[in-house]
SEMARVO-247579 format. One line per 8 residues: number of its first residue (from 1); their letters; for each residue x, y, z of C-alpha. Coordinates in Angstrom, 2 decimals. Layout:
<pts>
NUM) A) X Y Z | ...
</pts>
This chain:
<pts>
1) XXXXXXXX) 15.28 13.60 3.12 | 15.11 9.95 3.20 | 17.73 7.67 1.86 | 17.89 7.03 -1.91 | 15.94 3.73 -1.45 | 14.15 1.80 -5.08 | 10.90 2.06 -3.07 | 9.24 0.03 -6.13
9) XXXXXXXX) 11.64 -2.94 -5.66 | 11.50 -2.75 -1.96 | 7.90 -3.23 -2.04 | 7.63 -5.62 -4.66 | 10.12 -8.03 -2.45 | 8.10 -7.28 0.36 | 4.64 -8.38 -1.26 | 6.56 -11.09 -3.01
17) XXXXXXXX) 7.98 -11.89 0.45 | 4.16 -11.94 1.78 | 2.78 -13.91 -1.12 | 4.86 -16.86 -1.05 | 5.32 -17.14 2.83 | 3.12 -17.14 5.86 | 1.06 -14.49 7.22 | 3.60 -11.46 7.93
25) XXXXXXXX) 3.02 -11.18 11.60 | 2.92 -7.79 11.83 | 0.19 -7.87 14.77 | -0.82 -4.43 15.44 | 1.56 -2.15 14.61 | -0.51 0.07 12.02 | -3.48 0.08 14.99 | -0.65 1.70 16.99
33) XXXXXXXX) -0.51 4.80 14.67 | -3.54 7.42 13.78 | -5.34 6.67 10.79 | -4.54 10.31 9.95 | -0.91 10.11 9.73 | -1.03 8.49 6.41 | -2.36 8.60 2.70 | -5.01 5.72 2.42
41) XXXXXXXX) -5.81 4.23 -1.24 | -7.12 0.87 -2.03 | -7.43 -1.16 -5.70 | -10.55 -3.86 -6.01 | -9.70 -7.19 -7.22 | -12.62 -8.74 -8.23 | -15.97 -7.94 -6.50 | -14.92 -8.70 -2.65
49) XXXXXXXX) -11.10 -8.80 -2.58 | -8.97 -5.40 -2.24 | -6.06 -3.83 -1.84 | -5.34 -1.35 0.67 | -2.01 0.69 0.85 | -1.37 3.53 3.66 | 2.05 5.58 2.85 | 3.12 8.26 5.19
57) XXXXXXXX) 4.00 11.66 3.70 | 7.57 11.07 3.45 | 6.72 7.77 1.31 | 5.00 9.35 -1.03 | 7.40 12.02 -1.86 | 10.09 9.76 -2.05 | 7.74 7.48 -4.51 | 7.25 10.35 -6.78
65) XXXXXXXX) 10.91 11.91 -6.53 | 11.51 8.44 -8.11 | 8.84 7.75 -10.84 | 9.45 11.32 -11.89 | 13.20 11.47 -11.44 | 13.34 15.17 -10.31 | 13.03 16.75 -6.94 | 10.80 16.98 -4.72
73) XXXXXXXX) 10.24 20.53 -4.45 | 9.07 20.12 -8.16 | 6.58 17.71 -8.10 | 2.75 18.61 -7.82 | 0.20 17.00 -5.62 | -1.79 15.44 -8.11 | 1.81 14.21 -9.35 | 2.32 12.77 -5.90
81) XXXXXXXX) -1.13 11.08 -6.19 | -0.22 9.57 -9.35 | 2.76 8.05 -8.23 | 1.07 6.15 -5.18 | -1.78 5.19 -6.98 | 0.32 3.68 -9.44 | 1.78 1.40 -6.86 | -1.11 0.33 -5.84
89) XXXXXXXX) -2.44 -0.61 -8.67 | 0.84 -2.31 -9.37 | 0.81 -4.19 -6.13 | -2.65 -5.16 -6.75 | -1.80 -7.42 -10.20 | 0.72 -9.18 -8.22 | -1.69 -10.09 -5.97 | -4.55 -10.58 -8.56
97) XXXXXXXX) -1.42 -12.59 -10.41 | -0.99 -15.14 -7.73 | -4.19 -15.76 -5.76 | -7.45 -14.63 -8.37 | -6.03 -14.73 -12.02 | -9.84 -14.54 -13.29 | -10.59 -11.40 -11.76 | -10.38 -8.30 -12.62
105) XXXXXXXX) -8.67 -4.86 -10.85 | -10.50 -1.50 -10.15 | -8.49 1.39 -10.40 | -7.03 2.67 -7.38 | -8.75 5.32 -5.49 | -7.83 7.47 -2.34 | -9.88 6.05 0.59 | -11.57 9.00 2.60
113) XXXXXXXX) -10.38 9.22 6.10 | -14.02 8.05 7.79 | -13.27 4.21 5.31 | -9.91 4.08 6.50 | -10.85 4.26 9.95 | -12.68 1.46 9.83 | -10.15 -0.25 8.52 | -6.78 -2.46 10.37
121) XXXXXXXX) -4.66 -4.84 9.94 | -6.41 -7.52 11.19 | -9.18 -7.52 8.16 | -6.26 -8.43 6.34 | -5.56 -11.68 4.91 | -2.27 -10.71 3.63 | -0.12 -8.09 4.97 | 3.09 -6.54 5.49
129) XXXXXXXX) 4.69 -3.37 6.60 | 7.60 -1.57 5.94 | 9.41 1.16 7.51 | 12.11 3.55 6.19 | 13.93 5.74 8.55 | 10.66 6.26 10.56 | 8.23 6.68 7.46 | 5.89 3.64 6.99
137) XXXXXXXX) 4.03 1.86 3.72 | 1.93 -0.38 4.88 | 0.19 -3.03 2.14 | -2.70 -5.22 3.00 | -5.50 -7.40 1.02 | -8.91 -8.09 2.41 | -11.14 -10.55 1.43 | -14.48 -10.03 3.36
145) XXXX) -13.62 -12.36 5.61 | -12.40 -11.25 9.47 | -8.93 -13.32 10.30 | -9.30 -14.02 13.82
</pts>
């Protein structure tokens, strides 16, 4: 079992990290991993921005241990679900907050494996990655634009 980490806070520095600074230079480290390995979901902000959030199994249990405050061998799948799309769509009006205030945000869906393979870190315009005793959440927002 991972470490009794606030996964909520820890990602909300992290974005607020990425907002307010630089480009996080995480070069390719989520291209180095299978698209498979993780739970894709992304949150529209507006008509061409989005948010895109991959969590590894162990993230996602841990997530939900926490929103629902019991353990994990009592939480449901579609509990699980809830508790990562909630992030996202969380993490998404911090980002609609600070860069496209006028916009609106989509709910989040789960991206199907064949739109998340598509997808890397490099489409991203903002992005960061974090990793918690091996299991990774990574966060990034497109734009439509490639970032060379």
């Amino acid at each position: 079992m991972m470490a009794n980490v606030d996964f909520f806070q820890t990602v909300k520095a992290a974005l607020d990290f990425t907002l307010w600074s630089e480009k996080t230079p995480i070069d390719e480290r989520l291209d180095s991993y299978s698209n498979d390995q993780f739970s894709w979901f992304c949150c529209s902000i507006g008509r061409e921005q989005r948010l895109v959030l991959a969590v590894s199994p162990p993230i996602a249990t841990a997530m939900s241990v926490q929103m629902y405050d019991c353990p994990a061998n009592q939480i449901s799948v579609q509990e699980t679900l809830d508790a990562v799309t909630e992030l996202a769509n969380i993490m998404a009006g911090l980002v609609q907050k600070k860069y496209w205030p006028s916009h609106e945000i989509g709910l989040a869906q789960v991206m199907k494996l064949t739109e998340s393979a598509s997808f890397t870190c490099r489409n991203c315009e903002l992005s960061t990655m974090i990793s918690v005793e091996g299991a990774i959440l990574f966060v990034g927002v497109t734009t439509g634009k490639t970032r060379s």
